[in-house]
N, C-alpha and C positions, 0 to 999 in steps of 0.2 A: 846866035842860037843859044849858046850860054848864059848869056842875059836877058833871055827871054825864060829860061829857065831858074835863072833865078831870083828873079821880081817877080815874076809872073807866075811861078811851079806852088805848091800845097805844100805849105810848113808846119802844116797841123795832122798832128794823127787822127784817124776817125776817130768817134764816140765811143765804140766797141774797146780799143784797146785802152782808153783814158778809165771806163768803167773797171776791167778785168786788173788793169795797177791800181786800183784805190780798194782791191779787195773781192771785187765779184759783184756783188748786189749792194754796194754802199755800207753793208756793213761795220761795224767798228772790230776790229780784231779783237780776238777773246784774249784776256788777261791771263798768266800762268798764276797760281796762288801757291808759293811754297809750303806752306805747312799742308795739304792738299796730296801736296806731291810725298812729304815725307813719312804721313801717314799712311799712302797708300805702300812704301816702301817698309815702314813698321811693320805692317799686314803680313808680308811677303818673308820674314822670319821666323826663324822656328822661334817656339817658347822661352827655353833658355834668354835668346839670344834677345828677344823683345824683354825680358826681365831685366838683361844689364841695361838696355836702351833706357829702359822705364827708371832703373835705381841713377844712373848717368843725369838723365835730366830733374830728378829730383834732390841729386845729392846740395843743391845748394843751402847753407843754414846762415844761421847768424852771424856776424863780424864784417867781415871785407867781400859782400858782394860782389862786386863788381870783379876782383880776382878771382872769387870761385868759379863765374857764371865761364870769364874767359878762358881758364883752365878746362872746366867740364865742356865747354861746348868745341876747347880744342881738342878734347878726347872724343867728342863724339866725333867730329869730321874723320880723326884718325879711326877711329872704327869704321866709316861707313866707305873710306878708301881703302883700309887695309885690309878689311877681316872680310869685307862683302862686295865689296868691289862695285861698289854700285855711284856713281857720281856725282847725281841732284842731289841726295843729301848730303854730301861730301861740300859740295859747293856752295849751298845753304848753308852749313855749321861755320863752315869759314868765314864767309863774308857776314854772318853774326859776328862770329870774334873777331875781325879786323874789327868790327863800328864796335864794339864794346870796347876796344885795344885804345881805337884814336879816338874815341869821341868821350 
């Protein structure tokens, strides 16, 4: 009876549950867009606090780019873990200055 069960038994899931894993309606899953996210968390501080954000990512000037960008963008992660506690853009400033760092 076991081997009638298992050469002979259904090893295919229905239709129904192969559609609802691949998403629901065939759909392609929607993309997250970082700077999206981090504006809408700009929005969401008071004035002051978007004024540092705004002077932070402008402060880059002439000379060694690529050291100011990776300094300012590590003060911005530490601002947006320490002062606001909030974590997409914590974790977006970061993984900037990692790929600014090694690449």
């Amino acid at each position: 009876m076991l081997l009638l069960i298992y050469f002979f038994g259904n090893t295919t899931p229905p239709e129904k549950q192969q559609a609802a894993a691949k998403g629901g309606d065939g759909a392609a899953p929607k993309k997250i867009d970082a700077a999206v996210i981090v504006t809408a968390a700009k929005q969401k501080l008071s004035t002051s606090r978007q004024a540092y954000v705004s002077g932070l990512e402008n402060a880059v000037v002439r000379g060694d780019v690529k050291e100011q960008q990776i300094k300012v963008y590590h003060q911005l992660a530490g601002f947006w873990r320490d002062s606001v506690h909030f974590f997409e853009p914590y974790a977006y400033y970061t993984v900037v200055t990692a790929h600014l760092f090694f690449w």
